[in-house]
mmCIF file of the N, C-alpha and C atoms, coordinates in Angstrom:
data_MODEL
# 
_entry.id   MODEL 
# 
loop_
_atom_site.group_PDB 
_atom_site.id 
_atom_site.type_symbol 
_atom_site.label_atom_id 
_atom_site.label_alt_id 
_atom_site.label_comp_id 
_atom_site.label_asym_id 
_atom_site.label_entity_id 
_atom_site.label_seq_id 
_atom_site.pdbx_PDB_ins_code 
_atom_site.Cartn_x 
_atom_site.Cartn_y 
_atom_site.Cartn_z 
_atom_site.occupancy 
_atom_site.B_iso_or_equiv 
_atom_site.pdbx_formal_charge 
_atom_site.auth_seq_id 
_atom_site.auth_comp_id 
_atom_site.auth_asym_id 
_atom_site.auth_atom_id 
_atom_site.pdbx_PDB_model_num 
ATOM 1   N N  . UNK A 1 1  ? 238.544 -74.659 -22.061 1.00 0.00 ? 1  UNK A N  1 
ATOM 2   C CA . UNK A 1 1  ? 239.501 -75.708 -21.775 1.00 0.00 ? 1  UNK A CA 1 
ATOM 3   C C  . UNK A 1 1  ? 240.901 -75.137 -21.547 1.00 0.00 ? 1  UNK A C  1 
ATOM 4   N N  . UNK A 1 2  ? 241.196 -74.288 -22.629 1.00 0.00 ? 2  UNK A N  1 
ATOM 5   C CA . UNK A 1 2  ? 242.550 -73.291 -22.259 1.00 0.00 ? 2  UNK A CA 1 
ATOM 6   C C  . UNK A 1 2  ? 242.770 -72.677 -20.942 1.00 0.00 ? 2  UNK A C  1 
ATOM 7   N N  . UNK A 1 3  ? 241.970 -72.142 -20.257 1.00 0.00 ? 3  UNK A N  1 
ATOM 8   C CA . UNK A 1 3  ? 241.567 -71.611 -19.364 1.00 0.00 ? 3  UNK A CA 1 
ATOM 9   C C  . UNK A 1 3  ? 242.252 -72.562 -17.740 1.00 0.00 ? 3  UNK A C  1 
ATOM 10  N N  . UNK A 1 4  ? 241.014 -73.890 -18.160 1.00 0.00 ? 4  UNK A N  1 
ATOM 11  C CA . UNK A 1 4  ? 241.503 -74.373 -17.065 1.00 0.00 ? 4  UNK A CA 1 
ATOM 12  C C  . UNK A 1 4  ? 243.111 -75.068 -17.051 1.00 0.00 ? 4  UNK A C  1 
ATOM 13  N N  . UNK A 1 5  ? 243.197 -75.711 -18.385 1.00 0.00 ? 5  UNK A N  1 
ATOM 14  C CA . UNK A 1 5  ? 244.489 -76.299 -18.103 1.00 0.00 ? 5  UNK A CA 1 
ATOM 15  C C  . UNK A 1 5  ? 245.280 -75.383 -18.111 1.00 0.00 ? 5  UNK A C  1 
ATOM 16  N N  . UNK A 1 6  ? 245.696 -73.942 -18.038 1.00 0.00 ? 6  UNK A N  1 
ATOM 17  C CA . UNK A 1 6  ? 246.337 -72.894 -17.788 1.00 0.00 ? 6  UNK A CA 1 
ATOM 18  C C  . UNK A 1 6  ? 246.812 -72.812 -15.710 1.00 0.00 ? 6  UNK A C  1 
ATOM 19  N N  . UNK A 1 7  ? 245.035 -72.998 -15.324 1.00 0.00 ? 7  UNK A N  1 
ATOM 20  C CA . UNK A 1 7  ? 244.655 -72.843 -14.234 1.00 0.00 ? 7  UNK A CA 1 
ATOM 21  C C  . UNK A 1 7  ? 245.170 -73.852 -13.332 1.00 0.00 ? 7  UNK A C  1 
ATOM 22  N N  . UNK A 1 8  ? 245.279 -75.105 -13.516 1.00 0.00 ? 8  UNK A N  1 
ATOM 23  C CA . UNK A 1 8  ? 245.947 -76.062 -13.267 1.00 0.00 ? 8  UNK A CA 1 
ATOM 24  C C  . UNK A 1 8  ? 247.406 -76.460 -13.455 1.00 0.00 ? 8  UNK A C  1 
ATOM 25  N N  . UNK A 1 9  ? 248.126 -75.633 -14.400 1.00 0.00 ? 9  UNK A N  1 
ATOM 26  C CA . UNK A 1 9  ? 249.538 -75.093 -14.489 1.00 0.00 ? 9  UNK A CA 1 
ATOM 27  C C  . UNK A 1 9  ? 249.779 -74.428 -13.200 1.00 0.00 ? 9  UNK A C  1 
ATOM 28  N N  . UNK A 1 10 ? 249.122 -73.174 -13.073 1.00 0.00 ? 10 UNK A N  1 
ATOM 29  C CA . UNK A 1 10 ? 249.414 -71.974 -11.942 1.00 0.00 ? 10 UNK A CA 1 
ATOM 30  C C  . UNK A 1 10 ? 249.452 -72.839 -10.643 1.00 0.00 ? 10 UNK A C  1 
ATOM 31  N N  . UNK A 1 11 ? 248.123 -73.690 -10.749 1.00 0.00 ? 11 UNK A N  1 
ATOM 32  C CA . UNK A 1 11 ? 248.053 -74.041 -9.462  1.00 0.00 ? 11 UNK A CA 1 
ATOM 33  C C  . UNK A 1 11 ? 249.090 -75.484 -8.715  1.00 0.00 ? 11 UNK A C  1 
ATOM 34  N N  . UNK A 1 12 ? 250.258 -75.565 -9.842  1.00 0.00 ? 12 UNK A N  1 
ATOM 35  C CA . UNK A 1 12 ? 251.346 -76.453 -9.317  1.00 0.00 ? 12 UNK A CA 1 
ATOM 36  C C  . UNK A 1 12 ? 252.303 -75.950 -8.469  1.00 0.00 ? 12 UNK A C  1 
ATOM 37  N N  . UNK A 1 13 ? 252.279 -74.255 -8.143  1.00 0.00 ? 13 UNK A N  1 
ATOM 38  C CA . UNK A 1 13 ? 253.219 -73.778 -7.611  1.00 0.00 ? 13 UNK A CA 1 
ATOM 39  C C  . UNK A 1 13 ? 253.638 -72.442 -8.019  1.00 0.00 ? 13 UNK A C  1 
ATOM 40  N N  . UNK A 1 14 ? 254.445 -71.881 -7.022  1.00 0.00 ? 14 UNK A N  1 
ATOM 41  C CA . UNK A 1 14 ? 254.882 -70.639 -7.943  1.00 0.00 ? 14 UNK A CA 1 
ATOM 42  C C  . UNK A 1 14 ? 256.115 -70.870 -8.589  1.00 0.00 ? 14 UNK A C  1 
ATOM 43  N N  . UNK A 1 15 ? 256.539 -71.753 -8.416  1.00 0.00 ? 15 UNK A N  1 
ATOM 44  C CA . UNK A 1 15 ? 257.882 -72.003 -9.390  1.00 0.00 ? 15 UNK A CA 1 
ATOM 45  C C  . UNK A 1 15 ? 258.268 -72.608 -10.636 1.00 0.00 ? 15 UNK A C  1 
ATOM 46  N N  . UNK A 1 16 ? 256.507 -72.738 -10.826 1.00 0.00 ? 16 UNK A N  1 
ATOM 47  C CA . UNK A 1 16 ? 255.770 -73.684 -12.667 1.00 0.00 ? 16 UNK A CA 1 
ATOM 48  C C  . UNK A 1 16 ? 255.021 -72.058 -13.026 1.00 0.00 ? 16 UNK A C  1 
ATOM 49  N N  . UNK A 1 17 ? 255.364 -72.031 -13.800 1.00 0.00 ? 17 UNK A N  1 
ATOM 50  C CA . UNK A 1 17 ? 255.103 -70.617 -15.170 1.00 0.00 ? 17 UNK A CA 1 
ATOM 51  C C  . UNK A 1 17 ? 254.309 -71.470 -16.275 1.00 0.00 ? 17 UNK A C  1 
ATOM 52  N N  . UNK A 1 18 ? 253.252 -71.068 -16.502 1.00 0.00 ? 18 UNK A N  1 
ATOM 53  C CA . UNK A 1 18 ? 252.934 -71.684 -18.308 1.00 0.00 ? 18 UNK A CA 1 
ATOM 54  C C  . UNK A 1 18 ? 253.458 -70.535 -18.950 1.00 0.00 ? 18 UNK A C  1 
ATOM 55  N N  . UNK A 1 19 ? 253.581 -71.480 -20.715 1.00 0.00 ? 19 UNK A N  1 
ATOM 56  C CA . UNK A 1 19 ? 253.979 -70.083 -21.427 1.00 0.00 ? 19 UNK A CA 1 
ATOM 57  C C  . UNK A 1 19 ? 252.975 -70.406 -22.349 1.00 0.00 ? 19 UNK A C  1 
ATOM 58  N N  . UNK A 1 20 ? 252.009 -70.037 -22.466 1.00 0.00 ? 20 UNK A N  1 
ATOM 59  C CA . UNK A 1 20 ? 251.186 -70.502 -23.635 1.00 0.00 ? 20 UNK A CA 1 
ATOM 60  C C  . UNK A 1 20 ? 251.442 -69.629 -24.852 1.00 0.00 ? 20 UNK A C  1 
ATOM 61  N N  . UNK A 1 21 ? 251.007 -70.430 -26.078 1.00 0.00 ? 21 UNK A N  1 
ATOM 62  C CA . UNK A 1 21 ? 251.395 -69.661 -27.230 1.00 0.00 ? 21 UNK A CA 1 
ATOM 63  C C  . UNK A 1 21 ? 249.473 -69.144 -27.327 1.00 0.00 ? 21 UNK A C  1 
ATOM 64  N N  . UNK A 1 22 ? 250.029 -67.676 -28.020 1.00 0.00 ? 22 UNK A N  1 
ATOM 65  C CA . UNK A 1 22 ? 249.038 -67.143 -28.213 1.00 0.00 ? 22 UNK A CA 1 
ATOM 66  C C  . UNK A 1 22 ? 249.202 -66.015 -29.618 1.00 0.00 ? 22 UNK A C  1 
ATOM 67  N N  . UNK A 1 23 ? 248.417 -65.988 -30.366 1.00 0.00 ? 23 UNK A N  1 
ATOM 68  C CA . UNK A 1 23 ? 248.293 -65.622 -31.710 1.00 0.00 ? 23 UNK A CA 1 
ATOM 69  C C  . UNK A 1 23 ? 247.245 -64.348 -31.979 1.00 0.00 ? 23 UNK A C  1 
ATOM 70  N N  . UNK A 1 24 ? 245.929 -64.326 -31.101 1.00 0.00 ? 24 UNK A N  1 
ATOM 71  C CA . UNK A 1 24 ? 244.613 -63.433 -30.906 1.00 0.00 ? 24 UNK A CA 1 
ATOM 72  C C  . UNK A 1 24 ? 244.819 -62.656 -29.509 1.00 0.00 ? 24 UNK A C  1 
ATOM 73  N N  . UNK A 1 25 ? 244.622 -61.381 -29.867 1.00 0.00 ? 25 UNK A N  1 
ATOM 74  C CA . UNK A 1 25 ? 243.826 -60.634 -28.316 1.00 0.00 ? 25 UNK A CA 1 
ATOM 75  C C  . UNK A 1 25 ? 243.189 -61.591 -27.925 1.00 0.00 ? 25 UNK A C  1 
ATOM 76  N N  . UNK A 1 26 ? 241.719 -61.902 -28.259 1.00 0.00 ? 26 UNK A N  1 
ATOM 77  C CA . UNK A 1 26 ? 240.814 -62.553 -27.584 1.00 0.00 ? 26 UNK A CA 1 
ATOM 78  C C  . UNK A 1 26 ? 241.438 -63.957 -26.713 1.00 0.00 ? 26 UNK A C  1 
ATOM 79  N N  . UNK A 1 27 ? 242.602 -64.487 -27.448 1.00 0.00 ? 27 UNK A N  1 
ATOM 80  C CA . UNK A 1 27 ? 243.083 -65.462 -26.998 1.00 0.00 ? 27 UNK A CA 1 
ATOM 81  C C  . UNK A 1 27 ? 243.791 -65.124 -25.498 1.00 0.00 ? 27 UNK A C  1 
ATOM 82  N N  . UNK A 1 28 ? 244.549 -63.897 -25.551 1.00 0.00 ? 28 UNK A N  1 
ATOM 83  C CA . UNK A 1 28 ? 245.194 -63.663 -24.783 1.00 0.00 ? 28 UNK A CA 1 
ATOM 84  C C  . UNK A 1 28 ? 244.636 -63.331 -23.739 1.00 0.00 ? 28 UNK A C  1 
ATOM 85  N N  . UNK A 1 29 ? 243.087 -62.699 -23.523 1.00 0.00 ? 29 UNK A N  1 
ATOM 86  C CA . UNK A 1 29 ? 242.125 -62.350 -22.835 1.00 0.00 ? 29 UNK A CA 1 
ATOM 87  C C  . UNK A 1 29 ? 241.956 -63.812 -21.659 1.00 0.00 ? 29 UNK A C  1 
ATOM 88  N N  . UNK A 1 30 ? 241.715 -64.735 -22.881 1.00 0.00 ? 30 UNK A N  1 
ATOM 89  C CA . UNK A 1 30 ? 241.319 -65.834 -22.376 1.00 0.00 ? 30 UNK A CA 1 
ATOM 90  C C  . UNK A 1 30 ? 242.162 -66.884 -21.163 1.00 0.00 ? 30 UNK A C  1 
ATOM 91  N N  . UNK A 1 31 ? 243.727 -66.387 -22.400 1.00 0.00 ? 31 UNK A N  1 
ATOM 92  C CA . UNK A 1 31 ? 244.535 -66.863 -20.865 1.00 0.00 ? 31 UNK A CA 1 
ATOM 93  C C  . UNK A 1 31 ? 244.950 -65.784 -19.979 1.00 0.00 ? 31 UNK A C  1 
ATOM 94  N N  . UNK A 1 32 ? 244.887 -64.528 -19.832 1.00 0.00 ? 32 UNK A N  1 
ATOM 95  C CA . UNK A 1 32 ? 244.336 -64.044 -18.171 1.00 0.00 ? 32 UNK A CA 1 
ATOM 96  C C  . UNK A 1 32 ? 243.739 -64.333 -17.472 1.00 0.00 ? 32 UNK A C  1 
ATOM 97  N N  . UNK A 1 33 ? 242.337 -64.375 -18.420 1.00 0.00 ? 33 UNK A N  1 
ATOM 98  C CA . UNK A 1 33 ? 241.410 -64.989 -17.045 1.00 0.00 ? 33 UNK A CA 1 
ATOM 99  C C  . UNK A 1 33 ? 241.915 -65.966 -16.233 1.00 0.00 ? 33 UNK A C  1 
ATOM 100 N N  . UNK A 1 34 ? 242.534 -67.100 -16.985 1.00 0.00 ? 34 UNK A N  1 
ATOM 101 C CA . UNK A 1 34 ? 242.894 -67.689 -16.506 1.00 0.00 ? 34 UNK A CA 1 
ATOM 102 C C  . UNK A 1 34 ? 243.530 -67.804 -14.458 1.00 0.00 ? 34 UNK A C  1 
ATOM 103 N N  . UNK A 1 35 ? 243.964 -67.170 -14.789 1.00 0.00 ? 35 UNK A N  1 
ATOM 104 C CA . UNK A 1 35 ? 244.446 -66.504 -13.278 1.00 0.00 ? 35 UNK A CA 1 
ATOM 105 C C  . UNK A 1 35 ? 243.966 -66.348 -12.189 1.00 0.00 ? 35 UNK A C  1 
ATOM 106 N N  . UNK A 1 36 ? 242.232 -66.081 -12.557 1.00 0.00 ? 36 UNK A N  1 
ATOM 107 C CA . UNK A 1 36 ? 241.338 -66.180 -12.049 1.00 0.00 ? 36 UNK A CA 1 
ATOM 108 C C  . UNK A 1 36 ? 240.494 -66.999 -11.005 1.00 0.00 ? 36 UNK A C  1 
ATOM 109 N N  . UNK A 1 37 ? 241.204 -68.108 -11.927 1.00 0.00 ? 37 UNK A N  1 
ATOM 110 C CA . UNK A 1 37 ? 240.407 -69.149 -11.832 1.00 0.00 ? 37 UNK A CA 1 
ATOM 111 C C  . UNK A 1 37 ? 240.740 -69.933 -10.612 1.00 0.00 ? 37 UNK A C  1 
ATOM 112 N N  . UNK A 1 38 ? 240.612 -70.331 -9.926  1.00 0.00 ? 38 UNK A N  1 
ATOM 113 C CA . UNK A 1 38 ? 241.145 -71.045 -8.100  1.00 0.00 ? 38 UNK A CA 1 
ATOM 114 C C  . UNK A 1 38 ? 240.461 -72.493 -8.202  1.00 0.00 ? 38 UNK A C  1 
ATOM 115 N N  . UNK A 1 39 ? 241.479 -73.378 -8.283  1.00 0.00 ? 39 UNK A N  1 
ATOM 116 C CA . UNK A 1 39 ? 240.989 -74.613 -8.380  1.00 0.00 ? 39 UNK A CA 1 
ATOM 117 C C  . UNK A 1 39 ? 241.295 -75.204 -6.546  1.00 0.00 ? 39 UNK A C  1 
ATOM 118 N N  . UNK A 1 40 ? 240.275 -75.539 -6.352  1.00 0.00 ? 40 UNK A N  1 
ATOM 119 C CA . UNK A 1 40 ? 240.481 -76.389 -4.701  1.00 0.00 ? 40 UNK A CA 1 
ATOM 120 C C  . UNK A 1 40 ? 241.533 -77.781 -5.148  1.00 0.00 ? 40 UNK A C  1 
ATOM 121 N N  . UNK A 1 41 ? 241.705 -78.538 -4.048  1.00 0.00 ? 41 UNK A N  1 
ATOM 122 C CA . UNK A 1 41 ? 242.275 -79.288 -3.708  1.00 0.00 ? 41 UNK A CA 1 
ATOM 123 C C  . UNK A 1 41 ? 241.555 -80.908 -4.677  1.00 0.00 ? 41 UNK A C  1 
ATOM 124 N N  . UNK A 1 42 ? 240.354 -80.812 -4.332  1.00 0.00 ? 42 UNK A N  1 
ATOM 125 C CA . UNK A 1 42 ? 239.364 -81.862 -4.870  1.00 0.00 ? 42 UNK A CA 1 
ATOM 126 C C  . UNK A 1 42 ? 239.359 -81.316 -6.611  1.00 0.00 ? 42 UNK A C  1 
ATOM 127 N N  . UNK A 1 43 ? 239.204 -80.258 -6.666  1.00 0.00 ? 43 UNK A N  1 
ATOM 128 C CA . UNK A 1 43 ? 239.184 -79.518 -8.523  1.00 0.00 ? 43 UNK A CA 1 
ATOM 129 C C  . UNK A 1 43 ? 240.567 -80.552 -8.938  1.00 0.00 ? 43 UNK A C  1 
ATOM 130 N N  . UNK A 1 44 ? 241.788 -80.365 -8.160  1.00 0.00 ? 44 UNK A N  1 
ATOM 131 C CA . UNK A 1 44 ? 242.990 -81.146 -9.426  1.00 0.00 ? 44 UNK A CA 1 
ATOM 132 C C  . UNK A 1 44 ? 243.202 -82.688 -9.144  1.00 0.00 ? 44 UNK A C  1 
ATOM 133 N N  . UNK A 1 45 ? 242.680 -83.011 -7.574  1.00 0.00 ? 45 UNK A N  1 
ATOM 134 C CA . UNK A 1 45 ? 242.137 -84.517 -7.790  1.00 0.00 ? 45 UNK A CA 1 
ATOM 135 C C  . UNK A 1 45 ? 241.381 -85.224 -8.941  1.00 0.00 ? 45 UNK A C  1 
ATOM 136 N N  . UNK A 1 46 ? 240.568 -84.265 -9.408  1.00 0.00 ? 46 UNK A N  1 
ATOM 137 C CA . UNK A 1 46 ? 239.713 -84.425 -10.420 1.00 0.00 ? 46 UNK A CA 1 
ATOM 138 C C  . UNK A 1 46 ? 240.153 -84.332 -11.876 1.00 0.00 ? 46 UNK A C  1 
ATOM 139 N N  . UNK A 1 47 ? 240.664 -83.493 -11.760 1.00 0.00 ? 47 UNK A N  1 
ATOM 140 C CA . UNK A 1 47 ? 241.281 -83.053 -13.252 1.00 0.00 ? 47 UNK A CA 1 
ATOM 141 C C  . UNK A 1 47 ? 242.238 -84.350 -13.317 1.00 0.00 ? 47 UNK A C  1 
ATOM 142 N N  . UNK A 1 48 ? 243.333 -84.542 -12.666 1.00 0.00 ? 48 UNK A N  1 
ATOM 143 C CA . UNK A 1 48 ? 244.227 -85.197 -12.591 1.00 0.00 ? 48 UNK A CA 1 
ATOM 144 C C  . UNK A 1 48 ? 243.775 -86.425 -12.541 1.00 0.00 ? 48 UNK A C  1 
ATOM 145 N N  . UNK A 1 49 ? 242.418 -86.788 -12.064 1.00 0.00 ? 49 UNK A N  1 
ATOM 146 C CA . UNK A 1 49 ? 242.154 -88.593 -12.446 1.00 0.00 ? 49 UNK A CA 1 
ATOM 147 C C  . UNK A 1 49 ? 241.563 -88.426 -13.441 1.00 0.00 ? 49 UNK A C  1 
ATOM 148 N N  . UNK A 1 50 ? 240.739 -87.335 -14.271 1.00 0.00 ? 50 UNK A N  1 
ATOM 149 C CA . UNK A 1 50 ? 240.238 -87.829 -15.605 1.00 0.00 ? 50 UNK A CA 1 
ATOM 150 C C  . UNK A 1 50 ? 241.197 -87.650 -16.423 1.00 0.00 ? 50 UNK A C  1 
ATOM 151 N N  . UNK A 1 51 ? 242.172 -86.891 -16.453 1.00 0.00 ? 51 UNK A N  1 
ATOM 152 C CA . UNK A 1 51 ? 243.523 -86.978 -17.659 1.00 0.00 ? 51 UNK A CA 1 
ATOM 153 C C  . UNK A 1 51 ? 244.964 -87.186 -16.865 1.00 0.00 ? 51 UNK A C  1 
ATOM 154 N N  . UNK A 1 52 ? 245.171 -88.604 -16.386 1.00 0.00 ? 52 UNK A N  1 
ATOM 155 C CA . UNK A 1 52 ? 246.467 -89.418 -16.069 1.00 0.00 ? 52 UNK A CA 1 
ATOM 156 C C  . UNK A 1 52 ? 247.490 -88.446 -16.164 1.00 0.00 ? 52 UNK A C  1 
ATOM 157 N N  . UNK A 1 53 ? 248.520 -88.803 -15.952 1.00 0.00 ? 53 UNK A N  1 
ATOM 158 C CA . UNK A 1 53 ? 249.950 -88.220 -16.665 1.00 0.00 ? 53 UNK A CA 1 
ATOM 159 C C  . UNK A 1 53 ? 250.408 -89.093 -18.060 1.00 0.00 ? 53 UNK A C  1 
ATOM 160 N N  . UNK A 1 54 ? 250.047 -90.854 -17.580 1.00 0.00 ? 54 UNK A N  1 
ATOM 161 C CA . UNK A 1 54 ? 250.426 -91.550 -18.716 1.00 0.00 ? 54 UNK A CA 1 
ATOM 162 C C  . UNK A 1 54 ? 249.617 -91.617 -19.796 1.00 0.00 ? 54 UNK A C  1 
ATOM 163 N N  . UNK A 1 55 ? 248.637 -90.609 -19.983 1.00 0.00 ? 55 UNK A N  1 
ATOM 164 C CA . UNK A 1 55 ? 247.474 -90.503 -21.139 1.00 0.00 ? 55 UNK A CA 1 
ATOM 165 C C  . UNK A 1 55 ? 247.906 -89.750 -21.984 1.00 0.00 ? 55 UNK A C  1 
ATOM 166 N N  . UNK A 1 56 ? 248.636 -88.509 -21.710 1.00 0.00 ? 56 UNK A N  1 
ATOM 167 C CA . UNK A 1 56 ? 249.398 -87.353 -22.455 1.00 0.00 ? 56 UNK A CA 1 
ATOM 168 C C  . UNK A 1 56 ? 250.702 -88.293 -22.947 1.00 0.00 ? 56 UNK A C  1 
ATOM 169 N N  . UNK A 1 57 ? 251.009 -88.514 -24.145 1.00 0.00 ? 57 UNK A N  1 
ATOM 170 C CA . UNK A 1 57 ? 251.788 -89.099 -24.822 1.00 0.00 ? 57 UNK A CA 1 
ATOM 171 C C  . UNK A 1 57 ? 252.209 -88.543 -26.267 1.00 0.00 ? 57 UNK A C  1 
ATOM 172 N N  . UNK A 1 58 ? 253.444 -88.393 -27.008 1.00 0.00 ? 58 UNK A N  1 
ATOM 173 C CA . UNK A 1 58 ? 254.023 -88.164 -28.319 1.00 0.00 ? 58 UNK A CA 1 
ATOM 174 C C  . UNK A 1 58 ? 253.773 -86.941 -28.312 1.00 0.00 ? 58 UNK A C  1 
ATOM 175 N N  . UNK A 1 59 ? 254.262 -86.402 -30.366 1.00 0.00 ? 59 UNK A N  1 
ATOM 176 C CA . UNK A 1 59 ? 255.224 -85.487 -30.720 1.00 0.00 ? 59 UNK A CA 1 
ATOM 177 C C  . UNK A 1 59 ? 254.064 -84.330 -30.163 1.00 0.00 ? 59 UNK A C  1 
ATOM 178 N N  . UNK A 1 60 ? 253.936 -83.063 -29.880 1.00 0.00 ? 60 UNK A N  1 
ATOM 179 C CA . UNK A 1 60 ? 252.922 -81.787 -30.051 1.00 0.00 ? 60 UNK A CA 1 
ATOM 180 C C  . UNK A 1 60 ? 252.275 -81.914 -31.641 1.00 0.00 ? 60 UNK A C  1 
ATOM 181 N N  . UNK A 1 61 ? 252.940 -81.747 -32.243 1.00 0.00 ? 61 UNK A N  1 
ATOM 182 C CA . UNK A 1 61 ? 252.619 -81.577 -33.306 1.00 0.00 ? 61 UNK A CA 1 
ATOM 183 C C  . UNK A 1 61 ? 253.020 -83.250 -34.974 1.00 0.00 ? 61 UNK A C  1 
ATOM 184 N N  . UNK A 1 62 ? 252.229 -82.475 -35.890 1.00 0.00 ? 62 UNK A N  1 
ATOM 185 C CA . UNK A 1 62 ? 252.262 -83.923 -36.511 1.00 0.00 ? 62 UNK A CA 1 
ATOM 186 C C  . UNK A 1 62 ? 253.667 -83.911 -37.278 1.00 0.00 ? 62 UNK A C  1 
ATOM 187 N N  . UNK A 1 63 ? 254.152 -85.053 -38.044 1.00 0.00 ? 63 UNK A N  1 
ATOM 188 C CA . UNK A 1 63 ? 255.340 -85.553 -39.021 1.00 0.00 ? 63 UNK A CA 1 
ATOM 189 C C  . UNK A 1 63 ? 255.167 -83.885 -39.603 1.00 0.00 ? 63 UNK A C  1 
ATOM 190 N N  . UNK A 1 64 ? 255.005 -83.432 -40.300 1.00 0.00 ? 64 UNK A N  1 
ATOM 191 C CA . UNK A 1 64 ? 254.914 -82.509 -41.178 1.00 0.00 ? 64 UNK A CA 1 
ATOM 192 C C  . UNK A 1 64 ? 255.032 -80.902 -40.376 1.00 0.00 ? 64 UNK A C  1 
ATOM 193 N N  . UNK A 1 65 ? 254.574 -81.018 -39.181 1.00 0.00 ? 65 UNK A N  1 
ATOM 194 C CA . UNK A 1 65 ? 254.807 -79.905 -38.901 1.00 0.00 ? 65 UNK A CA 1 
ATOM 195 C C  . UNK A 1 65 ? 256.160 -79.504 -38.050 1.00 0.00 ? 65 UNK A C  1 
ATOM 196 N N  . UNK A 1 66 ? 256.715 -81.289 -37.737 1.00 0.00 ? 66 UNK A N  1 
ATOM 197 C CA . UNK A 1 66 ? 257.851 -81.387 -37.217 1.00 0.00 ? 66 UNK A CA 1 
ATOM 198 C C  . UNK A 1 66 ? 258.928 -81.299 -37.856 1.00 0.00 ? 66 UNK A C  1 
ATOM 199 N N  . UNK A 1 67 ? 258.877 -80.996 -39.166 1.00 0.00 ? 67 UNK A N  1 
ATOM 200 C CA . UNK A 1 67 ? 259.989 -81.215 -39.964 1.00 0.00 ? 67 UNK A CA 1 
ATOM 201 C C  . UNK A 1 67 ? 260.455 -79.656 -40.206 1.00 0.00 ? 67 UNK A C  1 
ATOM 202 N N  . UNK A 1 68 ? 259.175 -78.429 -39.892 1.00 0.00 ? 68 UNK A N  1 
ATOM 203 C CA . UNK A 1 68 ? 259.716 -77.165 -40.039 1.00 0.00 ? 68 UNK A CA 1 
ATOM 204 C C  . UNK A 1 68 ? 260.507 -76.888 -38.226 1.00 0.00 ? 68 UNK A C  1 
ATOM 205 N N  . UNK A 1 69 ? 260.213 -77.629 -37.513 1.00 0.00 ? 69 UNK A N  1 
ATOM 206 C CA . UNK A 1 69 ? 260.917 -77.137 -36.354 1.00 0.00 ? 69 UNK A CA 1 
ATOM 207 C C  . UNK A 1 69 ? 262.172 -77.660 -36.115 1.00 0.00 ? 69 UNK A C  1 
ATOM 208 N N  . UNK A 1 70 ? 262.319 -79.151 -36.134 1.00 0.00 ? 70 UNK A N  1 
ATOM 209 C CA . UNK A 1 70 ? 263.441 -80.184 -36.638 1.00 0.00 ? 70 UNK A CA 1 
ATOM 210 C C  . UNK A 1 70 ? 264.234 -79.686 -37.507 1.00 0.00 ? 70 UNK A C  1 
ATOM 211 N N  . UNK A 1 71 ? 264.096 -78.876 -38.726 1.00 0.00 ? 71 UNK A N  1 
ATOM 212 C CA . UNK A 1 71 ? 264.519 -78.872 -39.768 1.00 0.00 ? 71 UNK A CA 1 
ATOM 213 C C  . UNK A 1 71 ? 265.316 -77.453 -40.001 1.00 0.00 ? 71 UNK A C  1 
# 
């Protein structure tokens, strides 16, 4: 899943960068591949009607974890 929504970042342009947070090698592996990955025209039609823009809503993180960044 990292992968593609990485892949679908890249593929907005070259002037959209993701910065993903990453913690593991293996993780980091994972978002290279990323790069890889070539979504067609119909791929982000798709992506983009099963997850809206107005579906992605509120904080990243919960009350509690907002209070060490807030804080």
């Amino acid at each position: 899943m990292a992968q593609l929504a990485l892949a679908w970042v890249l593929s907005r342009g070259a002037d959209v960068v993701p910065i993903p947070g990453t913690k593991r090698r293996k993780w980091l592996r994972d978002n290279i591949g990323a790069s890889e990955i070539v979504l067609s025209d119909a791929d982000v039609v798709a992506l983009e009607a099963a997850v809206p823009r107005d579906a992605v809503a509120g904080d990243r993180y919960q009350p509690a974890g907002m209070l060490s960044i807030n804080g």
